[in-house]
N, C-alpha and C positions, 0 to 999 in steps of 0.2 A: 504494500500500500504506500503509495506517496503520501510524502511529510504534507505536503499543505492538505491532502483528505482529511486527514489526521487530524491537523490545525481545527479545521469547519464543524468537524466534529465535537472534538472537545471546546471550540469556541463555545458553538451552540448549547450543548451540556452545561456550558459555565453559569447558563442562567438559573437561578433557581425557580422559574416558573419551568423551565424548558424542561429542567432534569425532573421536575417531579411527574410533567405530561408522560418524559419517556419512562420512568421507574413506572410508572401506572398501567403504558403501554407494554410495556416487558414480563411483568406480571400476570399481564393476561394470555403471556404465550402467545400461540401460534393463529388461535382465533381473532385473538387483537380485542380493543376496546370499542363500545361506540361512541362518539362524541359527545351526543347527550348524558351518556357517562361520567364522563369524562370531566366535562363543565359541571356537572352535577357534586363529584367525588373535590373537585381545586375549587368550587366557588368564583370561576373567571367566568366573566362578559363574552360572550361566543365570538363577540371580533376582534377581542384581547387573544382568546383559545385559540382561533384560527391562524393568524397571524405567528403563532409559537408552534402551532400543527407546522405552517409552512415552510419555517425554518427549518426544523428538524428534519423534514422531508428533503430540503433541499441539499442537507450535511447526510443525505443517502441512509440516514437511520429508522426513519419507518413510511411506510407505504398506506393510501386508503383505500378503502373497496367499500364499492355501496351495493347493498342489499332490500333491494326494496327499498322504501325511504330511509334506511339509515346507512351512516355512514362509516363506517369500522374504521381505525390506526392499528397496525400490525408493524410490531417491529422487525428491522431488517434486523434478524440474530447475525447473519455473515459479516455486516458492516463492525457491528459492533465486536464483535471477535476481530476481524481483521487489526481493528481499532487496540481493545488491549491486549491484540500480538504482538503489535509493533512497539507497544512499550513494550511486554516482556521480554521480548528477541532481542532488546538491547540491553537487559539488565547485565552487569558487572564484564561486559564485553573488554573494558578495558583496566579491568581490575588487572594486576601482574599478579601473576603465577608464584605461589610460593614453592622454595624446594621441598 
């Protein structure tokens, strides 16, 4: 994964309305949440919600799908792993070697 994905993504995450949308979305696994959910569960203005939906989608973290009138957030798992691989594949990389 490229560093500036990386970046978008934890940028985004840094907000704390944003990280709590996605922890809510993550939680709900694979089915995803529905927005009325959603705004129901954080007590945001749905064009407050939307607008932090959008970001988050745009930093490749979760996707929506509408069912009938509603509208589901389903988190991207693969982004998000990509995301804290690329931290962990760098931990102690440059640590030296003891004998």
């Amino acid at each position: 994964m490229e560093i500036e994905a990386v970046a978008k993504a934890l940028k985004e995450l840094g907000h704390p309305t944003r990280l709590a949308i996605f922890q809510k979305v993550v939680r709900a696994g694979f089915q995803g949440i529905a927005v009325g959910q959603l705004q129901e569960h954080l007590a945001v203005p749905g064009s407050t919600l939307s607008h932090h939906i959008s970001s988050l989608a745009s930093a490749g973290l979760l996707t929506q799908r509408r069912e009938g009138r509603t509208l589901y957030c389903v988190a991207e798992f693969e982004q998000l792993e990509s995301v804290i691989g690329f931290l962990q594949d760098e931990c102690c990389l440059d640590e030296e070697k003891q004998p």
